[in-house]
mmCIF file as gemmi writes it, N, C-alpha and C atoms, coordinates in Angstrom:
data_model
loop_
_atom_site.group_PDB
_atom_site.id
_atom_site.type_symbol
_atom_site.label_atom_id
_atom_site.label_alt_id
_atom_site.label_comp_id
_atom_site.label_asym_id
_atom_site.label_entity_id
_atom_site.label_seq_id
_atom_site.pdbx_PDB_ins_code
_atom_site.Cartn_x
_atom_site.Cartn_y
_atom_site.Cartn_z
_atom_site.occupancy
_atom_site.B_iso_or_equiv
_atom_site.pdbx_formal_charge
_atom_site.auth_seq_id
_atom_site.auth_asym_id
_atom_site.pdbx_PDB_model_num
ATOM 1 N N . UNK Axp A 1 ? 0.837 -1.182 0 1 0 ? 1 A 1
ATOM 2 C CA . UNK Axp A 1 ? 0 0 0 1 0 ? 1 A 1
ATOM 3 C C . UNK Axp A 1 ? 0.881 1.245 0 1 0 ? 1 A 1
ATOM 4 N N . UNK Axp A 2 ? 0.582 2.144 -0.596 1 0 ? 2 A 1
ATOM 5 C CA . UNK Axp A 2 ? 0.871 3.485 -0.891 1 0 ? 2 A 1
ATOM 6 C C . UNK Axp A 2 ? 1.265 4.333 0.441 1 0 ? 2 A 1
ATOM 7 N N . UNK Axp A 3 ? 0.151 4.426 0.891 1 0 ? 3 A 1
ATOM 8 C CA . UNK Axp A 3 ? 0.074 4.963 2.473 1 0 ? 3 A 1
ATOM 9 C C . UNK Axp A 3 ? 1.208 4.302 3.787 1 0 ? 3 A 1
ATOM 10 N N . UNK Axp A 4 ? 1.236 3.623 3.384 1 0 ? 4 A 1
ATOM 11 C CA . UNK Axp A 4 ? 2.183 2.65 4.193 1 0 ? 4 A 1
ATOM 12 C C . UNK Axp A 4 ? 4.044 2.761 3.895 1 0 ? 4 A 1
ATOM 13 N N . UNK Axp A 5 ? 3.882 2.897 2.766 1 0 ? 5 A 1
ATOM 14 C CA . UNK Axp A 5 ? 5.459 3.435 2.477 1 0 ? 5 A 1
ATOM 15 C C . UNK Axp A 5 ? 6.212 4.189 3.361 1 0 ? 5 A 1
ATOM 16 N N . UNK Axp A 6 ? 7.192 4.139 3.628 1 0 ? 6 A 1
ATOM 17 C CA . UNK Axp A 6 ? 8.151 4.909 4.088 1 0 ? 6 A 1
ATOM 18 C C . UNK Axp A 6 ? 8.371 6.276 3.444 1 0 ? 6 A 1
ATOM 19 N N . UNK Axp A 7 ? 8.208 7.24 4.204 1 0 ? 7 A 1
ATOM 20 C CA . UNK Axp A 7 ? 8.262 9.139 3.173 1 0 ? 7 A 1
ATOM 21 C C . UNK Axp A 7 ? 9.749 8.67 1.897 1 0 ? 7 A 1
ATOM 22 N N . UNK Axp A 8 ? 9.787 9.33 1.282 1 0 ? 8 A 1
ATOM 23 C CA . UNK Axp A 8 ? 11.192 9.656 0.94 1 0 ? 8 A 1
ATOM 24 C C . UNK Axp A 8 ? 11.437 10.585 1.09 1 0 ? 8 A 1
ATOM 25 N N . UNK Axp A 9 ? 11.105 11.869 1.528 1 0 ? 9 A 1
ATOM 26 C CA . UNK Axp A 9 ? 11.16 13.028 1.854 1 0 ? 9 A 1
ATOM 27 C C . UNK Axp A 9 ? 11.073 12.892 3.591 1 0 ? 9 A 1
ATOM 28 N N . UNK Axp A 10 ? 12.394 13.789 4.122 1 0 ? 10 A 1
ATOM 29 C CA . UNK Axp A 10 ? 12.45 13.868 5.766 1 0 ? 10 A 1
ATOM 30 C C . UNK Axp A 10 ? 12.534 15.31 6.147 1 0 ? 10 A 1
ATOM 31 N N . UNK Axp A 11 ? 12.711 15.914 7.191 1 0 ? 11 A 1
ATOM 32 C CA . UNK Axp A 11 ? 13.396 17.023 7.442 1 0 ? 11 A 1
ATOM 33 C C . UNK Axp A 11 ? 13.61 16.622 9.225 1 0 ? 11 A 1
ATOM 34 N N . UNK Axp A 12 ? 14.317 17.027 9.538 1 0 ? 12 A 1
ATOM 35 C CA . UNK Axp A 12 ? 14.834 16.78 10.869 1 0 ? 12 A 1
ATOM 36 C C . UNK Axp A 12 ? 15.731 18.002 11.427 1 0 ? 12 A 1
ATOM 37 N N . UNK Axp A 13 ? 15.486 18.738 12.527 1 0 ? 13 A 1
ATOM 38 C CA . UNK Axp A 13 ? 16.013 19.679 12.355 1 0 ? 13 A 1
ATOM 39 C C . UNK Axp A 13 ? 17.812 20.006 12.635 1 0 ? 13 A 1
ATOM 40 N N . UNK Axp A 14 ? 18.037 18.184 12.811 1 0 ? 14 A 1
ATOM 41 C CA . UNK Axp A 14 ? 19.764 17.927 13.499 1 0 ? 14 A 1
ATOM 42 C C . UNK Axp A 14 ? 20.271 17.778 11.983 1 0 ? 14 A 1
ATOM 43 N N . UNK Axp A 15 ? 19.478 17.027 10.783 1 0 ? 15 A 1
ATOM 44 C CA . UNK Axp A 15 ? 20.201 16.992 9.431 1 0 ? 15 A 1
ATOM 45 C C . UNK Axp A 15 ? 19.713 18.635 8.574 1 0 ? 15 A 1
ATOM 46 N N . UNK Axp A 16 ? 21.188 18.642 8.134 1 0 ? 16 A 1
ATOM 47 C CA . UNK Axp A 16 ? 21.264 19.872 7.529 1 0 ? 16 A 1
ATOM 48 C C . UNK Axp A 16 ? 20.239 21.034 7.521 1 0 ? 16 A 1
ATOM 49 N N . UNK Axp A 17 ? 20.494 21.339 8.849 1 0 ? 17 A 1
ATOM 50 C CA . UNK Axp A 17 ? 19.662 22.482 9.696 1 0 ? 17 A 1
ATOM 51 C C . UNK Axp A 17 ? 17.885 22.573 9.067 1 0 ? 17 A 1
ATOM 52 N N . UNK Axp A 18 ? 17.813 21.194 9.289 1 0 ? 18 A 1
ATOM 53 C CA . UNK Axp A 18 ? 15.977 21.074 8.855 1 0 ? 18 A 1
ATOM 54 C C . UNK Axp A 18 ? 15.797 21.254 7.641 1 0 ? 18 A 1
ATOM 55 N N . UNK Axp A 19 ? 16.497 21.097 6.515 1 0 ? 19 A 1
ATOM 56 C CA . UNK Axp A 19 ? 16.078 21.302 5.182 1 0 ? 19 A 1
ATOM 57 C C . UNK Axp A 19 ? 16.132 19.898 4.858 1 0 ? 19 A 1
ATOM 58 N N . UNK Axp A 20 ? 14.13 19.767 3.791 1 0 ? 20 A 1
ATOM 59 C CA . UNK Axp A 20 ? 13.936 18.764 3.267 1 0 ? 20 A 1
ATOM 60 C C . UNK Axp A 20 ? 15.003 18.012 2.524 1 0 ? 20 A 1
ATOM 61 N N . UNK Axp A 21 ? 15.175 16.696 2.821 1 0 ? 21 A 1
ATOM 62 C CA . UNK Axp A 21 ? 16.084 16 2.387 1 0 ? 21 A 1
ATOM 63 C C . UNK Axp A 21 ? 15.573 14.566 2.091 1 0 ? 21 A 1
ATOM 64 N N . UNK Axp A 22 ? 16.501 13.951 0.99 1 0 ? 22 A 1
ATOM 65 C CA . UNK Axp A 22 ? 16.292 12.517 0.856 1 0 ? 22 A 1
ATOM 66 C C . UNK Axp A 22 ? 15.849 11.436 1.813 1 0 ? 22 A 1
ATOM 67 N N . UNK Axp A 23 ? 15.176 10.925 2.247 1 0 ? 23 A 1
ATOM 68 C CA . UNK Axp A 23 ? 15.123 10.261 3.696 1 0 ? 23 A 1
ATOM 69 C C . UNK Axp A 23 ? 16.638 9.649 4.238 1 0 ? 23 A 1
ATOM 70 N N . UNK Axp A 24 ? 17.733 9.483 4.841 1 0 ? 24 A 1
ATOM 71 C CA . UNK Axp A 24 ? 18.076 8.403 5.135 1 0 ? 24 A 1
ATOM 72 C C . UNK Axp A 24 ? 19.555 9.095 4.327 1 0 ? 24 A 1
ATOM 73 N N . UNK Axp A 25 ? 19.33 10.625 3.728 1 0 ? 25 A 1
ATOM 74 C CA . UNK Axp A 25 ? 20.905 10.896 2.72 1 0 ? 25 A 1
ATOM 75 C C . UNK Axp A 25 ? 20.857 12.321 3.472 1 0 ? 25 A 1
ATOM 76 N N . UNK Axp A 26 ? 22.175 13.217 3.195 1 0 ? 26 A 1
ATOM 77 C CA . UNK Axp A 26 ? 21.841 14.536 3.544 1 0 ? 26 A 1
ATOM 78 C C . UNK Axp A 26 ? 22.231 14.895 2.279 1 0 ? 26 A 1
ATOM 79 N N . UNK Axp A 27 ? 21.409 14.326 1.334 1 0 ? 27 A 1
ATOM 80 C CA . UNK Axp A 27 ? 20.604 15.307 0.082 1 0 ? 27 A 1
ATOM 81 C C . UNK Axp A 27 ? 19.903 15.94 -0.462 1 0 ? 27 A 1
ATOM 82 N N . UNK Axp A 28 ? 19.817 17.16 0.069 1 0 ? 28 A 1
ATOM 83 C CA . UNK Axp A 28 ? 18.659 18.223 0.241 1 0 ? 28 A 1
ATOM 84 C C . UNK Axp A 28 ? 18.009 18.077 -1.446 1 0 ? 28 A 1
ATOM 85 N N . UNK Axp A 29 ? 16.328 18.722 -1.315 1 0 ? 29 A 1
ATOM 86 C CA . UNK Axp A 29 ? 15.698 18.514 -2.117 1 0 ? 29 A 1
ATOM 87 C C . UNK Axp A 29 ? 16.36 20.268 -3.065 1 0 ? 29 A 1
ATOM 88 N N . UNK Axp A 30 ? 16.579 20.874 -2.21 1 0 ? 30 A 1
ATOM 89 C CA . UNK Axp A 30 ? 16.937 21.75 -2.395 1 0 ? 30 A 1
ATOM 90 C C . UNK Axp A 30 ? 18.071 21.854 -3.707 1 0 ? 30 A 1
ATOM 91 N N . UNK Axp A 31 ? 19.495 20.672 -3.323 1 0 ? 31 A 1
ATOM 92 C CA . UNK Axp A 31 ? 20.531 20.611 -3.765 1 0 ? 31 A 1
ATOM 93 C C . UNK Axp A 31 ? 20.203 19.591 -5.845 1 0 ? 31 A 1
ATOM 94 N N . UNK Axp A 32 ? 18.722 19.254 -5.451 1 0 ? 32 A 1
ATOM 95 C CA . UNK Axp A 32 ? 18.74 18.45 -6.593 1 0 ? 32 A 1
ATOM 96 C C . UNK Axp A 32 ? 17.725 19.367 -7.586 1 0 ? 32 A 1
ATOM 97 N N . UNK Axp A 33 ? 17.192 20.361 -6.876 1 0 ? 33 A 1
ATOM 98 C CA . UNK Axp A 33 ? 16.677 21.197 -8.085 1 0 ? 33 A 1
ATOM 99 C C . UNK Axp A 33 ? 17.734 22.027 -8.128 1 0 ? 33 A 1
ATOM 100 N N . UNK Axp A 34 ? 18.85 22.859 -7.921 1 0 ? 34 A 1
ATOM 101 C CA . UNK Axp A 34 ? 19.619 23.322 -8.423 1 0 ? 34 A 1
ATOM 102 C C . UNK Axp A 34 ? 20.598 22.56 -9.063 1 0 ? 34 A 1
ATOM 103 N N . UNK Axp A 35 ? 20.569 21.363 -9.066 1 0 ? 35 A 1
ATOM 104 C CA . UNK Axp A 35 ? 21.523 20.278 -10.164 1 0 ? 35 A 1
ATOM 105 C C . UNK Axp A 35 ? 20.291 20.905 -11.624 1 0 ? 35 A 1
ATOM 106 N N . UNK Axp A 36 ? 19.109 20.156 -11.063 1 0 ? 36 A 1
ATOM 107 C CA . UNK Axp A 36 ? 18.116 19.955 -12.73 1 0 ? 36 A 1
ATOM 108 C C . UNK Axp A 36 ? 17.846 21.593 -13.196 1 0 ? 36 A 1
ATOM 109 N N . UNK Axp A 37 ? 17.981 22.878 -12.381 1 0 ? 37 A 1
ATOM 110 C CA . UNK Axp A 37 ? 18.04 23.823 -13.157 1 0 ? 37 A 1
ATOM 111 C C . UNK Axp A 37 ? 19.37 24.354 -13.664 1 0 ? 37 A 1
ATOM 112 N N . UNK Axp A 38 ? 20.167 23.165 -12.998 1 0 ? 38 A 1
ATOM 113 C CA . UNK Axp A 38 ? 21.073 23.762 -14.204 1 0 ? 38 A 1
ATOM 114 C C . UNK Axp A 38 ? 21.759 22.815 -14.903 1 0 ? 38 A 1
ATOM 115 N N . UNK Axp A 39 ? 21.264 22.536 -15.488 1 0 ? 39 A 1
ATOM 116 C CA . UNK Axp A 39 ? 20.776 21.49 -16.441 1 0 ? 39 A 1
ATOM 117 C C . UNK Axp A 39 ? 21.283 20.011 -16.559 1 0 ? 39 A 1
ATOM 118 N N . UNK Axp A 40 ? 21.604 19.092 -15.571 1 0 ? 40 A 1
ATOM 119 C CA . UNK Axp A 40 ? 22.106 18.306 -15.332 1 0 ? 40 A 1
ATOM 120 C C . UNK Axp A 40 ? 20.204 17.635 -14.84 1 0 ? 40 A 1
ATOM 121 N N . UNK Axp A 41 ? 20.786 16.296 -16.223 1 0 ? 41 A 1
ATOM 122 C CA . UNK Axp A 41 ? 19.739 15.239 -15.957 1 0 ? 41 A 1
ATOM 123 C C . UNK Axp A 41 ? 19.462 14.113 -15.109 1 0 ? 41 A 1
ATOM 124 N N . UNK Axp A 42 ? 18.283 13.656 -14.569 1 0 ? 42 A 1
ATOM 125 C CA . UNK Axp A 42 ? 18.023 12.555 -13.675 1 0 ? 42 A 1
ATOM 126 C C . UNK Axp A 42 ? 19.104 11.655 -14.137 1 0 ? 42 A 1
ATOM 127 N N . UNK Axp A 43 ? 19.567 11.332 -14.754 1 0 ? 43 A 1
ATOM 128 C CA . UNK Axp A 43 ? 20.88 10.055 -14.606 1 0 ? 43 A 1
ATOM 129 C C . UNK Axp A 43 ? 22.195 10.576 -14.507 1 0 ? 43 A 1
ATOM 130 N N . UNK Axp A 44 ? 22.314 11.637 -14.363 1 0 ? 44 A 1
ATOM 131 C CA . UNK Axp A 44 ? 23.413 12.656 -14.18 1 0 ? 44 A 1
ATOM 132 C C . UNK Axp A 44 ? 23.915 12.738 -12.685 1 0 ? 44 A 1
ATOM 133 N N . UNK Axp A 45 ? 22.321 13.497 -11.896 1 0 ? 45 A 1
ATOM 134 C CA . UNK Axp A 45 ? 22.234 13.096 -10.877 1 0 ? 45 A 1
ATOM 135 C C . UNK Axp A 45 ? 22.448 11.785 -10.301 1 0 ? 45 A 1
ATOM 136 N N . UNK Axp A 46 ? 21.653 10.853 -10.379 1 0 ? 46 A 1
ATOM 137 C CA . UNK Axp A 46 ? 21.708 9.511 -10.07 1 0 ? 46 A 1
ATOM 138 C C . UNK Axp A 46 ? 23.274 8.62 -10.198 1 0 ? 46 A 1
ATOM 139 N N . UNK Axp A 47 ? 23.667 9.193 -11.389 1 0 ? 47 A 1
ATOM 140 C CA . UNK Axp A 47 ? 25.287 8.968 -11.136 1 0 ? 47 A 1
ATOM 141 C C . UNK Axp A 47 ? 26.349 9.252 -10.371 1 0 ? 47 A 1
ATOM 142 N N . UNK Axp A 48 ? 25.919 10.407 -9.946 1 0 ? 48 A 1
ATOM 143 C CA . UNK Axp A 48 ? 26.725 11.578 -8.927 1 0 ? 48 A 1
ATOM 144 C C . UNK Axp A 48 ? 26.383 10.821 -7.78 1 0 ? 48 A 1
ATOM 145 N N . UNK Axp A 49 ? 24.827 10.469 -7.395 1 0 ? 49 A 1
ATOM 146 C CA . UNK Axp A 49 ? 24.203 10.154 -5.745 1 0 ? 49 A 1
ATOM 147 C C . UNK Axp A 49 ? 24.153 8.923 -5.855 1 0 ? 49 A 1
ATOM 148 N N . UNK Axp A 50 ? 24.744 8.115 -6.049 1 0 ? 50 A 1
ATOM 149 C CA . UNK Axp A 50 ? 24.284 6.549 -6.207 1 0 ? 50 A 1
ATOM 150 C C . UNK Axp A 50 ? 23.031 5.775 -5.568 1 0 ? 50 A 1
ATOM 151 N N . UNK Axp A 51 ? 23.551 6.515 -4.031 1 0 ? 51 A 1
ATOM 152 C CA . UNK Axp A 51 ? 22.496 6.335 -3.284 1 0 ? 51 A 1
ATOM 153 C C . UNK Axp A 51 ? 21.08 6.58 -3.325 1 0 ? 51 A 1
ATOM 154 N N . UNK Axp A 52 ? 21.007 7.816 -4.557 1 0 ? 52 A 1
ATOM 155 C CA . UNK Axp A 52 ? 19.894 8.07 -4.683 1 0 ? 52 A 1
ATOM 156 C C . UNK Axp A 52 ? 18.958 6.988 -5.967 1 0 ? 52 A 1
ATOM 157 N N . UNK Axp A 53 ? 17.427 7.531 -5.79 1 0 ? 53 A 1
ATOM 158 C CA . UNK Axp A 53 ? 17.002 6.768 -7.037 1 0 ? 53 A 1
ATOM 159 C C . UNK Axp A 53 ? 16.15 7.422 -7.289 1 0 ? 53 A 1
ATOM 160 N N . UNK Axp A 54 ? 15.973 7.134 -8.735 1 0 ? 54 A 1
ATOM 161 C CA . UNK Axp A 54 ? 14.847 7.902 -9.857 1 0 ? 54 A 1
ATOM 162 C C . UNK Axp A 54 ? 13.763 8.365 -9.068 1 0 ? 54 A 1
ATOM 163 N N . UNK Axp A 55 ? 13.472 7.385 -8.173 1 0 ? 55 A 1
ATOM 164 C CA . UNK Axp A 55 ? 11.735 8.034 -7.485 1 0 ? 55 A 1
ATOM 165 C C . UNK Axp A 55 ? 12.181 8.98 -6.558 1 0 ? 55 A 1
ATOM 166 N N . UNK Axp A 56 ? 13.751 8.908 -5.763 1 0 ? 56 A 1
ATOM 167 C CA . UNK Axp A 56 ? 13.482 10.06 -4.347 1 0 ? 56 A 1
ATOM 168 C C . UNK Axp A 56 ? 13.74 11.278 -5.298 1 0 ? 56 A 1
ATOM 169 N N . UNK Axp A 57 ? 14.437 11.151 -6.6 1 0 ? 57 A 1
ATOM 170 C CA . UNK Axp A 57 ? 14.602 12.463 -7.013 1 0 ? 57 A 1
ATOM 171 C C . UNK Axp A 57 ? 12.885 13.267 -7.321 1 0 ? 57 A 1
ATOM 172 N N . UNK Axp A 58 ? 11.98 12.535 -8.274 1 0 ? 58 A 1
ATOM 173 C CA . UNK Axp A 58 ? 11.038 12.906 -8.337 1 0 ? 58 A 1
ATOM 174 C C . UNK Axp A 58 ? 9.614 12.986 -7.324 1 0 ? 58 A 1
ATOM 175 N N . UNK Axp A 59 ? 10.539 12.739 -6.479 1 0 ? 59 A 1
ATOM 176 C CA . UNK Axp A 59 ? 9.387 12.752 -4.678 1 0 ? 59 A 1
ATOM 177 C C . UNK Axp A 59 ? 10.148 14.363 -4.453 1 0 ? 59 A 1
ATOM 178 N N . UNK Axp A 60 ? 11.407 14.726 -4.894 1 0 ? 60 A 1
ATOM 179 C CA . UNK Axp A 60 ? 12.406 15.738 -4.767 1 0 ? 60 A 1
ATOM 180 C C . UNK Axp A 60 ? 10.921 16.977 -5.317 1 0 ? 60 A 1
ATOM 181 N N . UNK Axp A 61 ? 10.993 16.614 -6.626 1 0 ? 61 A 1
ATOM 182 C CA . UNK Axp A 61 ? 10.47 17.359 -7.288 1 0 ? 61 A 1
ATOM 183 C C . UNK Axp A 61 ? 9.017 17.876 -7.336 1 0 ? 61 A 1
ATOM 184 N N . UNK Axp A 62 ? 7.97 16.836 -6.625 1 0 ? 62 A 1
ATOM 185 C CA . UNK Axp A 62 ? 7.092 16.631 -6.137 1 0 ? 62 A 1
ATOM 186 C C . UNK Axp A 62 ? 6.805 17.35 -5.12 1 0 ? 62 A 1
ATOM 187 N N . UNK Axp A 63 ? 7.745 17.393 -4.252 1 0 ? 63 A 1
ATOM 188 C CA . UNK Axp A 63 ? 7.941 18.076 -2.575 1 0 ? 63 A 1
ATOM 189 C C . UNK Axp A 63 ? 7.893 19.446 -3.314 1 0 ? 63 A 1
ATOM 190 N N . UNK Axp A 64 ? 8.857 19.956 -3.944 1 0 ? 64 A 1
ATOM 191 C CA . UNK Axp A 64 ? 8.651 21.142 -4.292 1 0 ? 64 A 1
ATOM 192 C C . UNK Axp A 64 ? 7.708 21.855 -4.826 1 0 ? 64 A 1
ATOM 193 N N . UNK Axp A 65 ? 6.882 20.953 -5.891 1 0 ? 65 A 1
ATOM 194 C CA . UNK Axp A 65 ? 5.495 21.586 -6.517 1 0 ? 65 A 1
ATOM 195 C C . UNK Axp A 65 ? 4.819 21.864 -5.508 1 0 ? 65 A 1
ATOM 196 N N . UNK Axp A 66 ? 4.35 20.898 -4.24 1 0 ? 66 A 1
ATOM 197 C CA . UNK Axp A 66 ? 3.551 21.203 -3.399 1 0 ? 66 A 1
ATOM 198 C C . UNK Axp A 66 ? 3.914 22.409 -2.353 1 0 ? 66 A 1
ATOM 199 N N . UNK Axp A 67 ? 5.177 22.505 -1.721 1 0 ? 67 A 1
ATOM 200 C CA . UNK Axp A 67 ? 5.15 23.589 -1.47 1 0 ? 67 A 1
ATOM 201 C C . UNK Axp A 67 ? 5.281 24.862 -2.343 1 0 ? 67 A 1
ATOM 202 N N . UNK Axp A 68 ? 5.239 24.894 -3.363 1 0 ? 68 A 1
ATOM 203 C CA . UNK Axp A 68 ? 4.956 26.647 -4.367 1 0 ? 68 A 1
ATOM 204 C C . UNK Axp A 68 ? 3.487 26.635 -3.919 1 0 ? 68 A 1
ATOM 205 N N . UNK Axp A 69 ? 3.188 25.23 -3.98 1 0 ? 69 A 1
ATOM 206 C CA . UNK Axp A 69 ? 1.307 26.053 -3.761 1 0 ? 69 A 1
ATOM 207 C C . UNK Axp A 69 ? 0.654 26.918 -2.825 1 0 ? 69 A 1
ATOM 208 N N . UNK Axp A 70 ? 1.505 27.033 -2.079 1 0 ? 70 A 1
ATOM 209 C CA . UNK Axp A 70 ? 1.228 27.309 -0.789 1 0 ? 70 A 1
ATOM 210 C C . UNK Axp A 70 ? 0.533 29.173 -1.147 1 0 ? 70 A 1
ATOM 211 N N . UNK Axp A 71 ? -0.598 29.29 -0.338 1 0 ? 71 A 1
ATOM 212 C CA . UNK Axp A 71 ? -0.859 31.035 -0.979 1 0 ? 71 A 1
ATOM 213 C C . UNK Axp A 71 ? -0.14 32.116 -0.018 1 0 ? 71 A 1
ATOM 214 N N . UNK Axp A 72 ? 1.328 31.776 -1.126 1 0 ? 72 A 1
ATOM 215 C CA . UNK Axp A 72 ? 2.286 33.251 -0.314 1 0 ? 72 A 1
ATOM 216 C C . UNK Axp A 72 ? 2.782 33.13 -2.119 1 0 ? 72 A 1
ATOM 217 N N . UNK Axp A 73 ? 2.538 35.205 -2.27 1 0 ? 73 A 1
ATOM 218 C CA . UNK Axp A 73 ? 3.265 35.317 -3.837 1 0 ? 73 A 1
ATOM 219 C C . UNK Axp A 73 ? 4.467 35.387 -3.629 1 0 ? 73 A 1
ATOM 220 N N . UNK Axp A 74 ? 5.452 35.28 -4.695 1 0 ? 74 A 1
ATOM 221 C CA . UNK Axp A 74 ? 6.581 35.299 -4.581 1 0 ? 74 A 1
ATOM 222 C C . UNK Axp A 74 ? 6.91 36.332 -5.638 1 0 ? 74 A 1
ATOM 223 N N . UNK Axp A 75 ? 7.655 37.73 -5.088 1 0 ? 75 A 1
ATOM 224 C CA . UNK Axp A 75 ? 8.269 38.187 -6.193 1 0 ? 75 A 1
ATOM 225 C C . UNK Axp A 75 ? 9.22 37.865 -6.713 1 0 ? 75 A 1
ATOM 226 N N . UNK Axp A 76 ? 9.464 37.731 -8.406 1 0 ? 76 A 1
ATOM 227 C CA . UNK Axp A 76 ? 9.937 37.474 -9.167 1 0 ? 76 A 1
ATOM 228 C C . UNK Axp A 76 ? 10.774 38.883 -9.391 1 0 ? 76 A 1
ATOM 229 N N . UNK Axp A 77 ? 12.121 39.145 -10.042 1 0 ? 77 A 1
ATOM 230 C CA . UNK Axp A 77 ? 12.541 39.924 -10.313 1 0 ? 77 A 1
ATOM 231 C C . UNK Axp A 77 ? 13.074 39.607 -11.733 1 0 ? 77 A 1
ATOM 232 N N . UNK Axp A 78 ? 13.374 40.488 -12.75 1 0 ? 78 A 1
ATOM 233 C CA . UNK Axp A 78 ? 14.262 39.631 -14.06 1 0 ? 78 A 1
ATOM 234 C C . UNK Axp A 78 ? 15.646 40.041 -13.604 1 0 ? 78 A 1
ATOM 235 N N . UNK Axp A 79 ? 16.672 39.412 -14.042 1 0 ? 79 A 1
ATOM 236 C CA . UNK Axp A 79 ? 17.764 39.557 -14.077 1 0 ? 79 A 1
ATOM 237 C C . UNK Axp A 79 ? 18.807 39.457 -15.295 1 0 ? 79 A 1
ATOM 238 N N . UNK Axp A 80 ? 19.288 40.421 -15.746 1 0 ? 80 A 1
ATOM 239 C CA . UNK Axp A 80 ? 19.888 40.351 -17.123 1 0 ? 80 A 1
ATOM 240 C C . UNK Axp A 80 ? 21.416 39.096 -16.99 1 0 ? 80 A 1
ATOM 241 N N . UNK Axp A 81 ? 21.063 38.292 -18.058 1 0 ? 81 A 1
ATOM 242 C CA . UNK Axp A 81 ? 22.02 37.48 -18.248 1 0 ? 81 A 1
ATOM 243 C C . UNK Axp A 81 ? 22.891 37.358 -19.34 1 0 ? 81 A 1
């Protein structure tokens, strides 16, 4: 069952000062969307984290959609590149 799974997503506030992380890695969810925005792919990653796997990255990614939802706006600024 679904419900029954183990999170893959933790936060604890003794691993890396409470930022969501891999369950069980101190691989912040944080550290794997700044891999995929800059432009390094799920097997890229997965090569780098061994430890990691295809699903905690996209539980990674998952975690994050759900918190943007949250109703706080975020200003955006542009920045010339």
């Amino acid at each position: 069952m679904k419900d029954m799974e183990k999170p893959l997503i933790a936060a604890n506030p003794k691993i890396m000062m409470g930022k969501p992380v891999i369950a069980g890695t101190r691989i912040t969810v944080e550290l794997i969307l700044e891999k995929l925005a800059a432009g390094e792919t799920i097997e890229q990653i997965l090569e780098a984290h061994p430890q990691l796997t295809r699903e905690a990255v996209l539980a990674a990614i998952a975690f994050a959609k759900e918190a943007l939802r949250a109703d706080v706006i975020y200003p955006v600024t542009e920045t010339a590149t």
